[in-house]
C-alpha positions as CSV (number, residue, x, y, z in Angstrom):
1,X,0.0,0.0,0.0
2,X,1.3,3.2,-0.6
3,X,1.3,6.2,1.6
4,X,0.5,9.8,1.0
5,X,2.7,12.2,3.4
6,X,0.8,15.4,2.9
7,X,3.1,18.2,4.9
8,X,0.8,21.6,5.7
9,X,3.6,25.0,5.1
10,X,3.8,28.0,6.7
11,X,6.9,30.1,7.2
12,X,9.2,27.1,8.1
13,X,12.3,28.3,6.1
14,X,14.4,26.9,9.2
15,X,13.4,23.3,9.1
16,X,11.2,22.9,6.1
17,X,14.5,21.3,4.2
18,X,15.4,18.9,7.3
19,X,11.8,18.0,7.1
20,X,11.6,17.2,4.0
21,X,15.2,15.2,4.3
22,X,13.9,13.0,7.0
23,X,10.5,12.2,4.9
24,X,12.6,11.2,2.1
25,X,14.9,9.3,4.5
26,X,12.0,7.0,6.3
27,X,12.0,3.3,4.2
28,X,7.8,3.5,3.6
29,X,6.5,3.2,-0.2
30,X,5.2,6.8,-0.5
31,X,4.3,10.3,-2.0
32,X,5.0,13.5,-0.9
33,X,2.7,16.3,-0.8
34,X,3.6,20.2,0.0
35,X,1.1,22.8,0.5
36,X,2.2,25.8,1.4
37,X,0.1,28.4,2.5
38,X,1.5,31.7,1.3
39,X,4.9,31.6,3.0
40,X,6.8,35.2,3.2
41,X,9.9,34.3,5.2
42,X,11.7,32.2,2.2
43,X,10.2,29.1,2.0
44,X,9.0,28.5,-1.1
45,X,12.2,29.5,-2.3
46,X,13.4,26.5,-0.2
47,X,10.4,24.9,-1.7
48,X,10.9,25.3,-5.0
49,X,14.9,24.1,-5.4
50,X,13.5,20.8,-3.4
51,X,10.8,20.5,-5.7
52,X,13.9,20.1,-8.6
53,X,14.8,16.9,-7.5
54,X,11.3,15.6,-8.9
55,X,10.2,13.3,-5.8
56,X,7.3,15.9,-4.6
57,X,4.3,17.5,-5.3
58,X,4.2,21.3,-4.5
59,X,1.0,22.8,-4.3
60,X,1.3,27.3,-3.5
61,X,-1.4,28.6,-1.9
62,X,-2.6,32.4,-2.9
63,X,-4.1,32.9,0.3
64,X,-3.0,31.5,4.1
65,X,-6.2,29.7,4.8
66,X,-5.5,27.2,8.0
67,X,-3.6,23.8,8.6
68,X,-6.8,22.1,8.0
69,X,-8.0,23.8,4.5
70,X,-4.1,22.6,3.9
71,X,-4.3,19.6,4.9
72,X,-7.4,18.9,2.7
73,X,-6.1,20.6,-0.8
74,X,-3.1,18.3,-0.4
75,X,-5.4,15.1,0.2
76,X,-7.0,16.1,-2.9
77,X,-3.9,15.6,-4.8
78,X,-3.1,12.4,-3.1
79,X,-3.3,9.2,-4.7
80,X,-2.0,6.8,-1.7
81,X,-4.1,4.3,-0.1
82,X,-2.8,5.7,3.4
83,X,-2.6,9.2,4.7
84,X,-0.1,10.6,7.0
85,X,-0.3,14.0,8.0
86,X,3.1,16.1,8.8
87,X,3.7,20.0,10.5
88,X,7.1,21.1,9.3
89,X,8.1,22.3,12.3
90,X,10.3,19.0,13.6
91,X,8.2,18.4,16.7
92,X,7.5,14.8,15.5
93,X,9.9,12.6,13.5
94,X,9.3,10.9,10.1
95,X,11.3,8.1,11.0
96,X,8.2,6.2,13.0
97,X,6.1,6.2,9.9
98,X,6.7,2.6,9.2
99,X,5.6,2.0,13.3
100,X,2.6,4.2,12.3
101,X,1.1,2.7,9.7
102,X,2.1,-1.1,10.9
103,X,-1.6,-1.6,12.5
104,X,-3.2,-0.8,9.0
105,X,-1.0,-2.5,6.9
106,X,-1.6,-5.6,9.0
107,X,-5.5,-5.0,9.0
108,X,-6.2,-4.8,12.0
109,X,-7.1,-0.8,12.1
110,X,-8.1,1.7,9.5
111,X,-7.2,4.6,11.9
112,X,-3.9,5.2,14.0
113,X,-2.9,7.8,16.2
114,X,0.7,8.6,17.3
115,X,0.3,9.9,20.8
116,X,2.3,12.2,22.6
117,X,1.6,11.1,26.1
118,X,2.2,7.3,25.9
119,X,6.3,7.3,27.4
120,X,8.9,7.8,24.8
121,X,9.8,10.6,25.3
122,X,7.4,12.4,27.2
123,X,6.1,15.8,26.5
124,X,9.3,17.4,28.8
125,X,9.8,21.5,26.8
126,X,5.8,21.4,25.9
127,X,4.5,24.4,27.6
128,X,2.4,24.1,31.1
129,X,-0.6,26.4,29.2
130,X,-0.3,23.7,26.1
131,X,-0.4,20.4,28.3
132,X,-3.0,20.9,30.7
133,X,-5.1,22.3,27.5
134,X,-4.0,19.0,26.2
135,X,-5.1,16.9,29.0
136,X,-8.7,19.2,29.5
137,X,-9.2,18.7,25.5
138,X,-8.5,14.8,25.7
139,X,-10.9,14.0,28.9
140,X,-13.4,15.6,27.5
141,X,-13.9,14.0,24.2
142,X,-13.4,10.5,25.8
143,X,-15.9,11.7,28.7
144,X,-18.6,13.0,25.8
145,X,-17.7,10.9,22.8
146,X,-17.1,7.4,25.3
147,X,-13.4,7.7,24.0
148,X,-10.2,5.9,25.2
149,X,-7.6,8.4,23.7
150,X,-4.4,9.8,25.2
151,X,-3.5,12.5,22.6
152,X,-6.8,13.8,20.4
153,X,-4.5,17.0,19.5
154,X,-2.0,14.7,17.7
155,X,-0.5,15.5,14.5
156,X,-0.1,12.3,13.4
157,X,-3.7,11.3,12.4
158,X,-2.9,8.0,10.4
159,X,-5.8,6.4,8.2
160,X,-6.7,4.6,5.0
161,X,-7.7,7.7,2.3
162,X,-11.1,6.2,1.9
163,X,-11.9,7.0,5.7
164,X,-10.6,10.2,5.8
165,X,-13.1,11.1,2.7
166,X,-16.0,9.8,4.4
167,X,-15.1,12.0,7.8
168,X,-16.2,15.6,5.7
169,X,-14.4,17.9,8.1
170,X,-15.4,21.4,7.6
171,X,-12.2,23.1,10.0
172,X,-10.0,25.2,7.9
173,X,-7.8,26.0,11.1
174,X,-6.2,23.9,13.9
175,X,-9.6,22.9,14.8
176,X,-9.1,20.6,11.9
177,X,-7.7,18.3,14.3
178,X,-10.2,17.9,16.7
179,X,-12.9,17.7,14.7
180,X,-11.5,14.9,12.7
181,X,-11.0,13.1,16.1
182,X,-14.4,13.5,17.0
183,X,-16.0,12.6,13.9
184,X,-13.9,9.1,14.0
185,X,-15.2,8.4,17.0
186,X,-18.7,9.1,16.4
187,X,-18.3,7.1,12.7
188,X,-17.5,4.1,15.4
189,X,-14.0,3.9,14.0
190,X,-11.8,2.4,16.4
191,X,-8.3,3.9,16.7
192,X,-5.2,2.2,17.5
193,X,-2.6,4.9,19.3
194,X,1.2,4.4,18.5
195,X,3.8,6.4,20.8
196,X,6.2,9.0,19.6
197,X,8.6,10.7,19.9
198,X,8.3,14.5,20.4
199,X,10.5,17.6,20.5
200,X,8.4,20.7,22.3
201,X,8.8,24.5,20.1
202,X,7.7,26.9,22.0
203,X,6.4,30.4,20.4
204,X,9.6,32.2,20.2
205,X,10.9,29.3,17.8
206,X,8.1,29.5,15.7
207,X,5.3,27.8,16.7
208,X,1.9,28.3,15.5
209,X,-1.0,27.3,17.9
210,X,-2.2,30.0,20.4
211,X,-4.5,29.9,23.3
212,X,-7.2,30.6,21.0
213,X,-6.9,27.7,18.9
214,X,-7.4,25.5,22.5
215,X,-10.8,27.7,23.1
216,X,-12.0,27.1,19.2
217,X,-11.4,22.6,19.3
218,X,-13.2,23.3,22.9
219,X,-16.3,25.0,20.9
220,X,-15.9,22.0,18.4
221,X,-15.9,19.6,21.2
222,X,-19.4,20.9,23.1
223,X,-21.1,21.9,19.1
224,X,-20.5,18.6,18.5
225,X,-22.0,16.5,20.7
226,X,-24.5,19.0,22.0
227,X,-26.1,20.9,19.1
228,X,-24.4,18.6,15.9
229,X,-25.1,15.2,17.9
C-alpha cells in the first residue's frame, strides 16, 4: 500500500528542508505532498529548489487559509491508499512512519494515532498552558464521545484515504484536528494509538498554535456533541 505524506507549510524556512530530508529518508512506499500556505519568510524558495529533485508535489497557496484547508487541498492531490499527515516544524519525526502505519497495513485498524503522552519521550519542553489544555481537550472527548484516547491533539492522524473522505471535516484551522477526532469516533471507528517521539517548540521558535486555537477545538468539542449530535 502506498502512503500519502501530505506536509501543511507555513513560514518554516528553518526546518522545512530537514523536514523534508527525514520524509525522504524514512524506508515506507510513498508520495510526498507540500502545500504551502503563502509563506513570506523564504520558504518556497526552499520549496521550490526541493521541488527540482522531482520526488514531490508542490502545491502554493494564494491565500493563508488554516492547517486544515491545507491539509485537505493536499489530500485532494493524493493518490496513496494511506494518509499521513506532517507540520514542518520537527516536533515529530518521520522516522516512525513505518511503526505508524504497521496496524493498517496488518489490517487490524483503518485509523492510528501517534500519541504524545504514551512514554517515549514524554512531552518534557511542551508548555504548562499547552499540556494541561491538552489533558482538558483529551478528557473531554473520551468523557462525551465514550473515547479511550491519550492525545486527540495529535498531529499524526494516520488512516486509510477512503476514511478520511467519508469524515467531511469542515475546519479550515487547527480545529481541523479535533474535529476529525471526533468525527472518528462518532463514525464508530476504532483507533489504535502508537507512541512517539516529540521535540516541544515553543512560540519564540516559531510555533503556530495559540491559546485561541485551544478555546476554538473546545467550541468543536461541546457543538458537536450538544447541538451537531
Amino acid at each position: 500500500m502506498k502512503t500519502s505524506v501530505i506536509i501543511p507549510v507555513y513560514n518554516e524556512v528553518d526546518t522545512i528542508a530537514e523536514l523534508l530530508a527525514k520524509v525522504r529518508h524514512s524506508p515506507i512506499d510513498k508520495e510526498i505532498i507540500v502545500v504551502d500556505g503563502n509563506s513570506t519568510d523564504g520558504t518556497r524558495e526552499v520549496l521550490r529548489e526541493e521541488a527540482k529533485r522531482g520526488d514531490l508535489k508542490l502545491i502554493y497557496q494564494a491565500l493563508r487559509n488554516g492547517r486544515g484547508a491545507a491539509i485537505k487541498e493536499g489530500v485532494m492531490q493524493a493518490g496513496g491508499d494511506i494518509l499521513i499527515f506532517q507540520d514542518a516544524d520537527l516536533e515529530l519525526d518521520p522516522a516512525e512512519y513505518p511503526e505508524l502505519i504497521a496496524p493498517i497495513l496488518n489490517g487490524k485498524y483503518k485509523v492510528v494515532f501517534g500519541s504524545r503522552f504514551l512514554g517515549k519521550g514524554f512531552i518534557f519542553g511542551m508548555g504548562i498552558a499547552s499540556y494541561i489544555a491538552n489533558i482538558i481537550l483529551t478528557a473531554l472527548t473520551n468523557v462525551l464521545f465514550r473515547g479511550y484516547l491519550t492525545d486527540v491533539e495529535t498531529c499524526y492522524q494516520i488512516m486509510l484515504a477512503d476514511v478520511f473522505r467519508e469524515m467531511d471535516v469542515k475546519s479550515n484551522d487547527f480545529d481541523f484536528t479535533i474535529e476529525l477526532t471526533l468525527k472518528l469516533l462518532k463514525s464508530k471507528y476504532r483507533i489504535r494509538e502508537v507512541p512517539v517521539n516529540f521535540v516541544p517548540r515553543r512560540a519564540i521558535h516559531g510555533k503556530k498554535i495559540h491559546w485561541r486555537d485551544g478555546f476554538a477545538a473546545l467550541w468543536v468539542i461541546l457543538k458537536f456533541r450538544f447541538i451537531l449530535s
